[in-house]
ROVEXSE-715644 format. One line per 10 residues: number of its first residue (from 1); for each residue x, y, z of N, C-alpha, C. Coordinates in Angstrom, 2 decimals, always signed. Atoms other than C-alpha are relative to their C-alpha. Example, Ala and Ser with C-alpha at 12.3 -4.5 7.8 and 13.67 -1.06 7.14 Angstrom:
2
1 = +0.89/-1.19/+0.00/+12.30/-4.50/+7.80/+0.90/+1.20/+0.00  -0.82/-1.19/-0.06/+13.67/-1.06/+7.14/-0.77/+1.09/+0.73
***
This chain:
213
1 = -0.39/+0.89/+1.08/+140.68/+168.66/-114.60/-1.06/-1.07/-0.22  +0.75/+1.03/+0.27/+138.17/+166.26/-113.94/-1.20/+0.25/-0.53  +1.35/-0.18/+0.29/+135.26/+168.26/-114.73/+0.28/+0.30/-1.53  -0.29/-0.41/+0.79/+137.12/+169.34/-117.97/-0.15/-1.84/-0.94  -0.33/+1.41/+0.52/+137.83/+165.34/-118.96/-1.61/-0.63/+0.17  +1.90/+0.35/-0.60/+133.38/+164.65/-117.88/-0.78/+0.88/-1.76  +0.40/-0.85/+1.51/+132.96/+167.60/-120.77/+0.07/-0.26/-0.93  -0.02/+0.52/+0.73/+134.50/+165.75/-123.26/-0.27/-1.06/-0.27  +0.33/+1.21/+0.38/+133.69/+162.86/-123.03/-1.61/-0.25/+0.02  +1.32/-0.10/+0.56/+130.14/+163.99/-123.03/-0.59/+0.43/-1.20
11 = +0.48/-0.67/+1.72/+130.30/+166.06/-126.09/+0.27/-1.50/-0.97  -0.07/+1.19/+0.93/+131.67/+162.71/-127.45/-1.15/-1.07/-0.04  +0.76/+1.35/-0.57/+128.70/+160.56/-125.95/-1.10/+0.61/-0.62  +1.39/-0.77/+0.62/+126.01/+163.48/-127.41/+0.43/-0.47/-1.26  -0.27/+0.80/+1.57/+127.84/+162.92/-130.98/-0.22/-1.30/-0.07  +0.09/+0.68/+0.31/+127.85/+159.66/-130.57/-1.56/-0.44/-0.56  +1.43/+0.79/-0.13/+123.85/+159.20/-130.01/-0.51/+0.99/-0.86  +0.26/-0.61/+0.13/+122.98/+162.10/-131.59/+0.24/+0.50/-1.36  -0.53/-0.31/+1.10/+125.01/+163.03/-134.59/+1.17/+1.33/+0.77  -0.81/-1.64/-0.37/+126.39/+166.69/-132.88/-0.71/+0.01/+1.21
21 = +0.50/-1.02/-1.31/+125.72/+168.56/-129.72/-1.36/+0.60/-0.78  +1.13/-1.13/+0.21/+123.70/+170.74/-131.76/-1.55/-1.01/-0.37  +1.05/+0.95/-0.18/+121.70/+167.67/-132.46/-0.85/-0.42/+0.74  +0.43/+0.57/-1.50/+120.90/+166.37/-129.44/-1.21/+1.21/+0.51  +1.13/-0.98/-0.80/+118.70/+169.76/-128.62/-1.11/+0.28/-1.38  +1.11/-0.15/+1.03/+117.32/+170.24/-132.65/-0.79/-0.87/-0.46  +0.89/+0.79/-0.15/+116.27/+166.71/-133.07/-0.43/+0.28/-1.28  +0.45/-0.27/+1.84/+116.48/+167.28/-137.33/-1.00/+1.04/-0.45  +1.17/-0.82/+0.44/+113.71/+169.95/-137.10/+1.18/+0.95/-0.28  -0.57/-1.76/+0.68/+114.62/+173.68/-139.24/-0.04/+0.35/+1.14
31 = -0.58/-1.17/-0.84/+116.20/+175.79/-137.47/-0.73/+1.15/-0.45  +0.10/-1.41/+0.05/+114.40/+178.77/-137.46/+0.65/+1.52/+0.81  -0.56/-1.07/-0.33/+115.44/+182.10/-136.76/-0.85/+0.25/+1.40  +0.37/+0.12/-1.18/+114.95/+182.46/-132.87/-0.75/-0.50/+1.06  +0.61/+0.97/-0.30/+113.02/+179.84/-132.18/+0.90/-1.09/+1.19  -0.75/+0.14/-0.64/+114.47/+177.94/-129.00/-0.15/-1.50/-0.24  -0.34/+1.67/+0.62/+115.71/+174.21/-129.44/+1.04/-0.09/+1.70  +1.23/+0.58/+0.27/+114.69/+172.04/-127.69/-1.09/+0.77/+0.67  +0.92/-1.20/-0.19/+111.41/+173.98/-127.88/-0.69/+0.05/+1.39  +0.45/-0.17/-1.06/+110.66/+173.55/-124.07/+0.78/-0.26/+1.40
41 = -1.13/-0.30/-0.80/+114.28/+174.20/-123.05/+0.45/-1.06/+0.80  -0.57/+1.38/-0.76/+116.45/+172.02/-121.21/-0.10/+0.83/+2.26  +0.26/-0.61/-1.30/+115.68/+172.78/-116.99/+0.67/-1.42/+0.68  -0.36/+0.95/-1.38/+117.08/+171.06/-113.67/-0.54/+0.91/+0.60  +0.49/-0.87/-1.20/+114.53/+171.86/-111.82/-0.27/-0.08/+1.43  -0.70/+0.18/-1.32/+116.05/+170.87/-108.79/+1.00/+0.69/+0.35  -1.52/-0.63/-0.22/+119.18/+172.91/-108.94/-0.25/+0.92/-0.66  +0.30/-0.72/+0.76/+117.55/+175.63/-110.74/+0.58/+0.73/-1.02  -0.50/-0.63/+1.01/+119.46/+175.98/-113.81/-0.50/-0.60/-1.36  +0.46/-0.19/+1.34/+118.52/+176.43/-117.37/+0.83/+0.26/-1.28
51 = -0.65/-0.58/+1.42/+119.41/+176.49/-121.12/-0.73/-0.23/-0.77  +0.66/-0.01/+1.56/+118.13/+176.95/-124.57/+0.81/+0.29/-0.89  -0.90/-0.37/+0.82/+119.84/+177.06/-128.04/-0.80/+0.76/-1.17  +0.98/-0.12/+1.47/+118.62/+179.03/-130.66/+0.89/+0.90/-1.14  -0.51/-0.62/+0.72/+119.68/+180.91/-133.62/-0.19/+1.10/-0.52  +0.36/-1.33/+0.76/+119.62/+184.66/-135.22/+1.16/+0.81/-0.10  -1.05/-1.48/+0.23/+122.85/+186.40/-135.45/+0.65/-1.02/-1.69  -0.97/+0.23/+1.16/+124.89/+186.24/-138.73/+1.58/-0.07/-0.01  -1.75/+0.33/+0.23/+128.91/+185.35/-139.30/+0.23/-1.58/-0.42  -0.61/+1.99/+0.12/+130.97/+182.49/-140.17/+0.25/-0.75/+0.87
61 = +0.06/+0.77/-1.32/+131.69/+181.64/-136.72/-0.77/-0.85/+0.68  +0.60/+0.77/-0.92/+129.00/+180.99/-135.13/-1.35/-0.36/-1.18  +1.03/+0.50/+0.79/+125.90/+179.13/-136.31/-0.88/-0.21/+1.29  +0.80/-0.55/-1.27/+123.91/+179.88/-132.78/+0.79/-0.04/+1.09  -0.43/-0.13/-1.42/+124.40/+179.97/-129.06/-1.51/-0.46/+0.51  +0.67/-0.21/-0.90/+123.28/+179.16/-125.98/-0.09/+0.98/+1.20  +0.38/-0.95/-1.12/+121.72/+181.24/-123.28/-0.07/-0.74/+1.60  +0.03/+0.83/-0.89/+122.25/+179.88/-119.75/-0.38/+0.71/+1.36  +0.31/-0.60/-1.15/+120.37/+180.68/-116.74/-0.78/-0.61/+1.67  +0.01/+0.31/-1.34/+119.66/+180.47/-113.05/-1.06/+0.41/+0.94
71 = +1.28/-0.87/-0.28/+116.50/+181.10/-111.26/+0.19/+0.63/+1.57  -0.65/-0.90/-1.17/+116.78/+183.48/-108.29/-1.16/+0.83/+0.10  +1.17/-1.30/-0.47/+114.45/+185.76/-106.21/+0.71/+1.03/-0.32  -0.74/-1.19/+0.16/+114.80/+189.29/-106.58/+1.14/+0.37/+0.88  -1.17/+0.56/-1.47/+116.87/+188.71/-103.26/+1.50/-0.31/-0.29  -0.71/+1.01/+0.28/+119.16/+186.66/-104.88/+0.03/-1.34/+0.24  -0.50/+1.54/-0.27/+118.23/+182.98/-103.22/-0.85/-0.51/-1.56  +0.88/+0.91/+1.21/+117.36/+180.12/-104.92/-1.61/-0.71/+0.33  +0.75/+0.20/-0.68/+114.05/+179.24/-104.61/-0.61/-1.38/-0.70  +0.21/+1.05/+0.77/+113.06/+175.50/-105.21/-1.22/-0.39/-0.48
81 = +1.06/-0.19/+0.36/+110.30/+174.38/-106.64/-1.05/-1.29/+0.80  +0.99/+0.47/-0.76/+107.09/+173.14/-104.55/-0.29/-1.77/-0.64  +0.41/+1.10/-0.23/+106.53/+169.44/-104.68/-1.58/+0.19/-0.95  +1.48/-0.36/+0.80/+103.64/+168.99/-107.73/-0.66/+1.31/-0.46  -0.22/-1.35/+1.02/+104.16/+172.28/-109.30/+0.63/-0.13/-1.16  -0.92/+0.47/+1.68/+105.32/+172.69/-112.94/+1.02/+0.90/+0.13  -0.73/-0.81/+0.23/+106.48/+175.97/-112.14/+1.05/+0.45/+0.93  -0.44/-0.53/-1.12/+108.64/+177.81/-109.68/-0.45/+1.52/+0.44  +0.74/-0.57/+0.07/+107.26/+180.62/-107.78/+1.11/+1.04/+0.67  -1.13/-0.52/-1.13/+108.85/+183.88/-106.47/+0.80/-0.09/-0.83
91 = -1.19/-0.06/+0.48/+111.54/+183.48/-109.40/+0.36/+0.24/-0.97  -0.12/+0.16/+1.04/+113.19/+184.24/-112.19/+1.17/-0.55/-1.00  -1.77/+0.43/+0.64/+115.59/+182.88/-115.04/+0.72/+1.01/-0.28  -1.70/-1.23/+0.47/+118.74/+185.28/-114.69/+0.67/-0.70/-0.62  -1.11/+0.40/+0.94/+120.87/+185.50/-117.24/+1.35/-0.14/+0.40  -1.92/-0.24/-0.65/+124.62/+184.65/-116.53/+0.87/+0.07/-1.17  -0.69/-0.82/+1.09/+125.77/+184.60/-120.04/+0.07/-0.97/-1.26  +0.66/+0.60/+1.47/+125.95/+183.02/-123.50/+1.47/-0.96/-0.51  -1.17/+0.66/+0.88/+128.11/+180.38/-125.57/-0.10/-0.35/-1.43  +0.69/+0.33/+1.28/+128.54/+181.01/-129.51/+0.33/-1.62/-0.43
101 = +0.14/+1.16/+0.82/+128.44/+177.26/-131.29/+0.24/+0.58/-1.43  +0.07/-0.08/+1.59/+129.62/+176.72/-134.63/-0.42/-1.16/-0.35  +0.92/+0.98/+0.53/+128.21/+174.37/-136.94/+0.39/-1.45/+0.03  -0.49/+1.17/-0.64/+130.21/+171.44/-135.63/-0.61/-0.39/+1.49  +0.30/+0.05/-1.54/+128.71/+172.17/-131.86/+1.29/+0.29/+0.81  -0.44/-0.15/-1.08/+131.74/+173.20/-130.78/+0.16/+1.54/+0.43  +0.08/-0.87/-0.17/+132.18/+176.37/-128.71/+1.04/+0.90/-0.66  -1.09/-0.76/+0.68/+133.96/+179.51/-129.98/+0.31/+0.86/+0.65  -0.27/-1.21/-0.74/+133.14/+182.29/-127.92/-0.67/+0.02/+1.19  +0.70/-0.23/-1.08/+131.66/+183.39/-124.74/+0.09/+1.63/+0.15
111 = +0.33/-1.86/+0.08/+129.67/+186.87/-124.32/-1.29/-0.05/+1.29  +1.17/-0.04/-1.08/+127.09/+188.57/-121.92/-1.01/+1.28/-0.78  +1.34/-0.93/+0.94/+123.93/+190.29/-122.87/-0.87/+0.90/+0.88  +0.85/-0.55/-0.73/+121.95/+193.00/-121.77/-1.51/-0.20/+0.56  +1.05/+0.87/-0.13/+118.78/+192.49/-119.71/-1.17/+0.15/-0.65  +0.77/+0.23/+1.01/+116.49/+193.38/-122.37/-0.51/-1.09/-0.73  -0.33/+1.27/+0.59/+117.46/+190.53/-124.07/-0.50/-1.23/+0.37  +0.75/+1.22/-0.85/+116.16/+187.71/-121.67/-1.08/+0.03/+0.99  +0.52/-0.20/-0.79/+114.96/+189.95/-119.08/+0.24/-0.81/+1.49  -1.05/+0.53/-1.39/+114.97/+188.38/-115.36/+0.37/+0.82/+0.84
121 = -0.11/-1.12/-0.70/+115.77/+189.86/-112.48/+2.12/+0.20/-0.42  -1.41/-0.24/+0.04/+119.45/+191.80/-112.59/+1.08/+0.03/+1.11  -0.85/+0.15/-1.16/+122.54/+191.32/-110.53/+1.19/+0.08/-0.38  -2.15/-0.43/+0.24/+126.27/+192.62/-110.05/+0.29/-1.16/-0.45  -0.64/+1.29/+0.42/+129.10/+190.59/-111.20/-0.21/-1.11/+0.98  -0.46/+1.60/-1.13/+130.14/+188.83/-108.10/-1.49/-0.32/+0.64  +1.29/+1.12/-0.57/+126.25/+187.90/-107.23/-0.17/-0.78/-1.41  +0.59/+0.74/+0.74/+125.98/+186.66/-110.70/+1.08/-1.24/-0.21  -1.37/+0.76/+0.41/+129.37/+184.84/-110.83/-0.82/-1.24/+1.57  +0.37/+0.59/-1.23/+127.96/+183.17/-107.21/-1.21/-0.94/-0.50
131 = +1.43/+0.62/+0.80/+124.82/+181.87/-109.73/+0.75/-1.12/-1.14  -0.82/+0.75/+1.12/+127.58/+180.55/-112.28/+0.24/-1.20/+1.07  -0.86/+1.12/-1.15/+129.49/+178.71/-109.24/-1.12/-1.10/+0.43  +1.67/+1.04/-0.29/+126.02/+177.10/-108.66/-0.48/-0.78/-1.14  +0.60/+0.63/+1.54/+125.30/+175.76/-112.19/+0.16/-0.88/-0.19  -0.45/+1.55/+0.34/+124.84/+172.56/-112.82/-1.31/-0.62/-0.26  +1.16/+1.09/+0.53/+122.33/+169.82/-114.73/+0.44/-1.00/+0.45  -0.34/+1.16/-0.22/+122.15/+166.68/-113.76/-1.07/-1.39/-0.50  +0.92/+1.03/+0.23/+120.07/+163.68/-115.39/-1.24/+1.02/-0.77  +1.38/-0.16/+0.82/+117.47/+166.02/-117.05/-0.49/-1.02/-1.54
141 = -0.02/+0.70/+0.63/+115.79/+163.65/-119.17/-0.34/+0.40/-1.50  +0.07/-0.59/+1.54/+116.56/+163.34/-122.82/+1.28/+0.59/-0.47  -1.39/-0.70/+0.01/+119.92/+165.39/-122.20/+0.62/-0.03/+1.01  -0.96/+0.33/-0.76/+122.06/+163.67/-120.41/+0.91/+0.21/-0.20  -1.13/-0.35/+1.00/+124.61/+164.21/-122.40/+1.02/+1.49/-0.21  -0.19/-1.00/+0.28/+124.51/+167.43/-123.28/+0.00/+1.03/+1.18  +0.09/-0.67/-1.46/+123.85/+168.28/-119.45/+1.31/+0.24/+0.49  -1.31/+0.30/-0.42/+127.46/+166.89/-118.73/+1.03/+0.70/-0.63  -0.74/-0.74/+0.32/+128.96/+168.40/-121.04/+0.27/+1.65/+0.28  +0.23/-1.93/-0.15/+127.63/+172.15/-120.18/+0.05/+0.30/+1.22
151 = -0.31/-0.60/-1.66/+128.03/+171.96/-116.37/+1.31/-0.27/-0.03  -1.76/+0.01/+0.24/+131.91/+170.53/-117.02/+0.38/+1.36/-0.68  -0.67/-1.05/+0.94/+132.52/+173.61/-119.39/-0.42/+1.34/+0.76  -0.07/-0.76/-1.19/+131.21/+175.86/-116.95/+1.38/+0.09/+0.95  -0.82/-0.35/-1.42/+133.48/+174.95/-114.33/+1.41/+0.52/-0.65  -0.68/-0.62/+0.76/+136.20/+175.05/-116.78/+0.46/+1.23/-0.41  -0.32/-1.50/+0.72/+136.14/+178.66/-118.21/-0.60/+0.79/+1.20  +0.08/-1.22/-0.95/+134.92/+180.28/-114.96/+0.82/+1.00/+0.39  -0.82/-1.22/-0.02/+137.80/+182.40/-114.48/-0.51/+0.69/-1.19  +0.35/-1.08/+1.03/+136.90/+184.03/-118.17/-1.73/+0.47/-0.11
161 = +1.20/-0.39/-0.47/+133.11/+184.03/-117.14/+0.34/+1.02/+0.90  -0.41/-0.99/-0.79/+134.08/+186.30/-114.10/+0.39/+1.07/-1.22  -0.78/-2.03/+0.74/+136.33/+189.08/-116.37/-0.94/+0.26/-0.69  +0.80/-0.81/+1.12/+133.64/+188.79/-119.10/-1.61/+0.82/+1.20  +1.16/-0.27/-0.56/+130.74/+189.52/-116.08/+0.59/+1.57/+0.63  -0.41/-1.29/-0.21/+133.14/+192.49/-114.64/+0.26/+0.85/-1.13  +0.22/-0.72/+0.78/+133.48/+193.64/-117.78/-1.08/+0.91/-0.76  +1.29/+0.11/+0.37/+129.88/+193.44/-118.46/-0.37/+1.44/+0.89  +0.30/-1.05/-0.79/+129.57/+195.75/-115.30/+0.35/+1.18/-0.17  -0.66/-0.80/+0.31/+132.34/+198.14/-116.14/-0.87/+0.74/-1.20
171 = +1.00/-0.58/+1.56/+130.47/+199.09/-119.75/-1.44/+0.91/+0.38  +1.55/-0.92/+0.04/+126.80/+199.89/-117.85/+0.28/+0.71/+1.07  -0.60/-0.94/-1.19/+128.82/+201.94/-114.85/+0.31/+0.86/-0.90  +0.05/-1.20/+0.52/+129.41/+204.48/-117.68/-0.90/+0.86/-0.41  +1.35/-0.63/+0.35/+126.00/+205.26/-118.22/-0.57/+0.47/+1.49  +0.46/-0.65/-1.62/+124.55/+207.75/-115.39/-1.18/-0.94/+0.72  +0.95/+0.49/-0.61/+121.27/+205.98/-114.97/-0.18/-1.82/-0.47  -0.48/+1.25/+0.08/+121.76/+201.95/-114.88/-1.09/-0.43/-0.32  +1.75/+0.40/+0.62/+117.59/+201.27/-115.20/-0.42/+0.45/-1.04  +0.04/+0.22/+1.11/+117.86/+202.86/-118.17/+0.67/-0.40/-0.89
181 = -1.03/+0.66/+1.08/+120.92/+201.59/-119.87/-0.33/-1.58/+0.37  +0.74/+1.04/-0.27/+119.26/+198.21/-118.57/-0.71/-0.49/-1.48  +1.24/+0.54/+0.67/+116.55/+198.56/-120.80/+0.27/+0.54/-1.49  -0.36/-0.97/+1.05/+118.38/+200.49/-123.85/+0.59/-1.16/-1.17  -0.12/+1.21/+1.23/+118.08/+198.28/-127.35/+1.16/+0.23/-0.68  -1.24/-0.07/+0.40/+121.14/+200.17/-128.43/+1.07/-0.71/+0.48  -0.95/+0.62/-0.70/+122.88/+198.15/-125.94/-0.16/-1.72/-0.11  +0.45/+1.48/+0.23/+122.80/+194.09/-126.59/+1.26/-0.61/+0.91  -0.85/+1.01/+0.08/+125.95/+192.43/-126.68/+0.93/+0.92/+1.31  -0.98/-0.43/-0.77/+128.09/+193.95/-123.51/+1.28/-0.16/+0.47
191 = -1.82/+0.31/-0.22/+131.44/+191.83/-123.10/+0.10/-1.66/-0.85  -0.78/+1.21/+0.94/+132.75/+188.90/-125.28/+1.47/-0.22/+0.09  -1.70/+0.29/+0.35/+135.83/+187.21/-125.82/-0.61/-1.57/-0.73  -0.03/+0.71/+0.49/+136.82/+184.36/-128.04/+0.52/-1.21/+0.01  -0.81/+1.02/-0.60/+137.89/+180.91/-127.41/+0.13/-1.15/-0.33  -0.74/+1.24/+0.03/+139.59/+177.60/-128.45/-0.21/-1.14/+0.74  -0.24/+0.99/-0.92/+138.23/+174.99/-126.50/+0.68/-1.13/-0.17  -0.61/+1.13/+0.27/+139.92/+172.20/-128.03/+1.54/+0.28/+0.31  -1.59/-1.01/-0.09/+143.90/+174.47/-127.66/-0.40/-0.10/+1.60  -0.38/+0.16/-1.66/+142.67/+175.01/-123.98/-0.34/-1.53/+0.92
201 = +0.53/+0.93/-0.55/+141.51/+171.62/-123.41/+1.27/-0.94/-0.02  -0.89/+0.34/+0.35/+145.10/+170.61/-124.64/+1.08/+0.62/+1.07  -1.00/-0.73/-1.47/+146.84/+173.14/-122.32/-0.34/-0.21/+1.08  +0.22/+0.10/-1.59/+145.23/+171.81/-119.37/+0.66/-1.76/-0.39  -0.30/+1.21/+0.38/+145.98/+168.11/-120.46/+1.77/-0.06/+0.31  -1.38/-0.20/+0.28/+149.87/+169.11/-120.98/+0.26/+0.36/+1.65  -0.68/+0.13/-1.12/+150.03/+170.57/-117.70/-0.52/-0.62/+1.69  +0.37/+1.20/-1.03/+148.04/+167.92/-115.71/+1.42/-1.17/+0.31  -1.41/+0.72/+0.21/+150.88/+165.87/-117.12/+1.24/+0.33/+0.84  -1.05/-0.47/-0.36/+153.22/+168.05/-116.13/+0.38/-0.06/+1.41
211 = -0.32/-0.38/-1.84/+152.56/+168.31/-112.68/-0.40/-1.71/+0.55  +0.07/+1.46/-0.40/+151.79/+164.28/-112.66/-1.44/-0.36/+0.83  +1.76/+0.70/-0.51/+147.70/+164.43/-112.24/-0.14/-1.24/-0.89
***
């Protein structure tokens, strides 16, 4: 509850300074078509997690997403980054999964993507769900804001992160050879669902109440 009540009141603190969420990372420049905002990504690169927002799909829903990821040896650890390095070594940004935005900034849906798509090294559900449980910004500067709000909404919807990451699995377990349905452009979008955050942010509120948090 508390990380859910940190979320909002950051999306309210990005609008405030900002105009929108979606503000806070475009900073009034065009939006181009897949171009990533802000153009040199938002990183904690202490806790090795990552995001970028950008735009290219079409509907009324959404008006982009973000991509959110976690850097990890092929191993699976995390590997931190060397004292006076820019980069990290030994690692890459895995994907864990995506959130569409509509043109208000707020979320609508949550989906997972094949690794074509970002590339990165790949990993089952429950090692990638173990990368989610790890996610978190803190103080990156510039997006403070928008940090708070996206590690609260994490913790939040992790149960529907999990089904959409076993689902994700379920879909490329029907294909015989997994290194190539990996790399297969016919394949993009692998598990979605759609979602209400403001309705579930209300149903947790109601039964915080209820139970006298």
């Amino acid at each position: 509850m508390r990380a859910a009540r940190d979320s909002v009141s950051a999306f309210a603190d990005a609008t405030a300074a900002s105009g929108s969420l979606l503000q806070s990372w475009i900073e009034g420049r065009e939006v181009l078509e897949f171009d990533h905002y802000p153009p040199d990504e938002v990183i904690d690169r202490r806790r090795g997690s990552q995001f970028y927002y950008h735009a290219h799909r079409d509907g009324a829903r959404e008006h982009g997403h973000l991509h959110l990821f976690w850097h990890a040896s092929a191993s699976g650890r995390r590997r931190y980054l060397r004292e006076g390095r820019a980069r990290w070594t030994r690692t890459a940004p895995t994907h864990l999964f995506a959130i569409s935005l509509d043109a208000r900034g707020l979320p609508v849906a949550l989906f997972t993507v094949n690794r074509w798509v970002t590339d990165g090294h790949w990993f089952d559900a429950a090692t990638t769900l173990s990368f989610v449980e790890r996610f978190e910004l803190i103080g990156v500067e510039g997006h403070a804001h928008s940090c708070r709000w996206l590690s609260g909404f994490v913790r939040l919807y992790q149960p529907l992160i999990a089904d959409l990451l076993v689902r994700r699995d379920r879909r490329l377990a029907r294909r015989a050879d997994l290194t190539q349905a990996l790399g297969d452009h016919r394949l993009e979008l692998l598990s979605q669902a759609r979602i209400d955050w403001a309705a579930d942010l209300d149903a947790l509120e109601s039964e915080a109440r209820r139970r006298g948090v």
